[in-house]
C-alpha positions in Angstrom: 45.4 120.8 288.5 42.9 121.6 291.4 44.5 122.6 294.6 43.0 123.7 297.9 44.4 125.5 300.7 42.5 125.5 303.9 43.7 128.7 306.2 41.9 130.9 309.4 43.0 133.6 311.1 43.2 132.0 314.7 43.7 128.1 316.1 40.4 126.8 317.1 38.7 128.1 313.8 37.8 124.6 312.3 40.8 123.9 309.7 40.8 120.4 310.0 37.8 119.8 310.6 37.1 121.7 307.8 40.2 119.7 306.0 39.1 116.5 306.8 35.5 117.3 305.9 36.7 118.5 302.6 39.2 115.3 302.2 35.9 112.8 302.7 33.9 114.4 300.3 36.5 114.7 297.7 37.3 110.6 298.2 33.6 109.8 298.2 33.6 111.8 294.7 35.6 109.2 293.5 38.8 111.8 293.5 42.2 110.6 294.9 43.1 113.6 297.4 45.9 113.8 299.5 46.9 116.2 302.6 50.1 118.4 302.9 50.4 120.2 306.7 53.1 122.9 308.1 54.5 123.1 311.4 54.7 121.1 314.1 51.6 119.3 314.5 51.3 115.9 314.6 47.1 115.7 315.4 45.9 117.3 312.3 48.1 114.7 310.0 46.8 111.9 312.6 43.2 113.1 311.7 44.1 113.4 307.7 45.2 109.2 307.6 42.3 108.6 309.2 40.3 109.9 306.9 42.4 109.0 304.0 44.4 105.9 305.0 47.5 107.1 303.8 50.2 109.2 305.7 49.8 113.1 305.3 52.5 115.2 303.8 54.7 118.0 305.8 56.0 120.6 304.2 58.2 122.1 307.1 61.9 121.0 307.0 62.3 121.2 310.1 60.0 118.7 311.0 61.0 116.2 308.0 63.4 113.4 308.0 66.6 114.2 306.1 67.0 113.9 302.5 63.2 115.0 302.6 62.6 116.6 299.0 60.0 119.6 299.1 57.5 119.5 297.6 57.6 115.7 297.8 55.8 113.6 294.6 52.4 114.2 294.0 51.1 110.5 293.6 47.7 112.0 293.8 44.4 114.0 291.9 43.7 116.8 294.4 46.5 118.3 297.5 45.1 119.7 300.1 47.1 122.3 302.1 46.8 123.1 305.3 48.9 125.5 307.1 49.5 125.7 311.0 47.8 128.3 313.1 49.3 131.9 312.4 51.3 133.3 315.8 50.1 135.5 317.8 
């Protein structure tokens, strides 16, 4: 299986853009992607159901409802990963 992970060194480097970019294209392809984020954003998964018109997946615990399985089902051709911003 084909997997992509998107990642930068810094916020403001163009993940999702880059993500969502990537997303399109692989859906125009004919490809069923979906979108797995970490952290505690909810923009960039806002951005990825847009694109994809189906909910993005988190993978942070944390941020996930109980009884959340990790990594959750894969009902799709292609994840796409993208991880938060690295701290600085």
């Amino acid at each position: 299986m084909i997997q992509f992970l998107v990642a930068a060194p810094c916020s403001g480097s163009g993940k999702t853009t880059l993500t969502c970019a990537l997303l399109a294209a692989l859906k125009r392809r004919g490809q069923d992607p979906c979108s797995f984020k970490s952290g505690p954003d909810y923009i960039d998964p806002m951005f990825h159901r847009a694109v994809l018109g189906v909910e993005s997946h988190n993978l942070d615990l944390f941020f996930s409802a109980p009884g959340h399985r990790i990594p959750p089902p894969l009902n799709c051709d292609l994840p796409v990963f993208q991880p938060s911003a690295p701290y600085r």
